[in-house]
N, C-alpha and C positions, 0 to 999 in steps of 0.2 A: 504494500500500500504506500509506501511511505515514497518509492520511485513514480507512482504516480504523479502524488503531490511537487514531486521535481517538475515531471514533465509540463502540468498544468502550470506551475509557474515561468516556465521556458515559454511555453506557448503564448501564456499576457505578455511575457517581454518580445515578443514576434508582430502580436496582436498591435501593440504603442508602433513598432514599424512599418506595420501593415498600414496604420493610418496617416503617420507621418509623408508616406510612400505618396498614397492616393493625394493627401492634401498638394502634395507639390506635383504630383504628375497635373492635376486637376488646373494649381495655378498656372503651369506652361499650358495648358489647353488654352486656358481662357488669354493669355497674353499670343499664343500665338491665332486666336479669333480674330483680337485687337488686331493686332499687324495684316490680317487677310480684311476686316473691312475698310482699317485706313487705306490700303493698299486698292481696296473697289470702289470707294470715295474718291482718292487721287485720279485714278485713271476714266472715270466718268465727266469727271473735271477739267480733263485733257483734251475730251472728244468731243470736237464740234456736234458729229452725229453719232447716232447709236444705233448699227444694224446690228443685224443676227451675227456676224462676221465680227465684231466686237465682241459682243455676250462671249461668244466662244474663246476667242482670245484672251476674255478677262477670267475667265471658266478657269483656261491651262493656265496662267500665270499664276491661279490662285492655287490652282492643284501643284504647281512644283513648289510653291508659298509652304504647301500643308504636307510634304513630303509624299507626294501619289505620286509624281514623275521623279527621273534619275534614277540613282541607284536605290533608293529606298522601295522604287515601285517591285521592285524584286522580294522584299521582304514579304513571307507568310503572308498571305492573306489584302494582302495590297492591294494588288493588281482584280481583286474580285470583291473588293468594297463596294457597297450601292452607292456611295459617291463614285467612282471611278468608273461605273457601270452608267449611273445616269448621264454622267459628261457624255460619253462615248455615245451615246443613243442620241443626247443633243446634238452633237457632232455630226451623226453621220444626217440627220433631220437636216439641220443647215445645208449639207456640202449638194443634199439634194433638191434643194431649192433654188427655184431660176434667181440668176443673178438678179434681173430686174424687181424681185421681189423682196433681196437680201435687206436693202434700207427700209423698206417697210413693208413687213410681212401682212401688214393688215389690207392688204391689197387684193391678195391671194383670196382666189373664189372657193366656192366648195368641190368647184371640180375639179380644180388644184392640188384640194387637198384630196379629191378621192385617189386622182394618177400616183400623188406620192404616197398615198399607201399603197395604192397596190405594186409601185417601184420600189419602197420599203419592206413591202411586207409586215407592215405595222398597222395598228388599231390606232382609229381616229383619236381616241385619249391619248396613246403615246406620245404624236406628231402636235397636236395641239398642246399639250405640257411643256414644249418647248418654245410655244409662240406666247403662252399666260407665261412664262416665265421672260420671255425678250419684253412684254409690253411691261410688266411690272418693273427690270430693271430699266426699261425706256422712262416711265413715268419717275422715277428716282432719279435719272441723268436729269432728266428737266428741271427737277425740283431743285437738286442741289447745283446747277448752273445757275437757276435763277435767283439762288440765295446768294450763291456768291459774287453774282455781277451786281447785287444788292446793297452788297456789305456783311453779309448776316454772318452767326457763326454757321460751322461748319461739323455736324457730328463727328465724334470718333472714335464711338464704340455704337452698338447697334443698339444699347439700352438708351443713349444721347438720344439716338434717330428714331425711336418710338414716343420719346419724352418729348419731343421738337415738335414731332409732328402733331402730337396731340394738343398743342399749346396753339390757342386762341390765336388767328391773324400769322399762322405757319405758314399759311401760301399753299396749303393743301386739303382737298377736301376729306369728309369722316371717310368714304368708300377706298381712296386710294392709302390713306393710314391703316386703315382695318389691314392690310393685306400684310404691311409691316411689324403688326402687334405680336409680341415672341410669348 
């Protein structure tokens, strides 16, 4: 019995590790969030416009940001992340879509989008998750362009750009915030 009592007290001095562990892995999570939204902030602030051909751009910058591309995409389990899985479905959505249609997707008919599914091979939901996903980061290009040809401040972190947004005379309406609310 009394080797027990060892082992249970081994185990709580594991257990203070265990958490130790988590709190800091936890804090680089959230510092390396910070650095992937300033980094999606900056560069929508670069871009006169915002096509699909952007979105994706800013997509992989942000996935080498977050360790998905380079040598890390080879680590376990990487390379078959549903973040790494969605880009590449965004990806190959875009490279299928006529160029005339790349700056603004909203162009595109329904019978556009029927050929590129059946050229995809994809379900209308798939192909459309990547056009709600260009208009919502379209609609945040504008926003924070017009804040900062403004003057205004500039979020940076994504709990700032929900707090922004929801504040009286933000320059944006409740339906386009809602989409932002984490």
């Amino acid at each position: 019995a009394r080797g027990l009592h060892g082992t249970r007290a081994a185990l709580g001095m594991f257990d203070g590790l265990k958490n130790s562990w988590s709190q800091a892995t936890e804090g680089i999570q959230k510092t390396k969030q910070d650095e992937a939204f300033k980094f999606q902030i900056n560069y929508l602030l670069r871009k006169e416009k915002f096509g699909l051909e952007e979105m994706i751009d800013m997509m992989k910058t942000g996935a080498e940001m977050q360790g998905f591309k380079g040598w890390r995409k080879h680590m376990p389990g990487t390379a078959n992340s549903p973040q790494v899985k969605e880009m590449e479905q965004h990806e190959t959505v875009v490279k299928a879509v006529p160029e005339k249609f790349r700056y603004d997707p909203n162009k595109i008919k329904g019978m556009d989008k029927i050929k590129l599914q059946k050229d995809l091979g994809m379900d209308a939901k798939e192909i459309n998750k990547t056009f709600k996903m260009h208009k919502e980061i379209a609609l945040l290009h504008e926003w924070v362009r017009k804040r900062a040809e403004a003057g205004k401040s500039i979020p940076q972190n994504s709990s700032e750009l929900t707090r922004i947004m929801m504040e009286a005379g933000a320059g944006v309406n409740k339906k386009f915030a809602m989409m932002f609310r984490s």
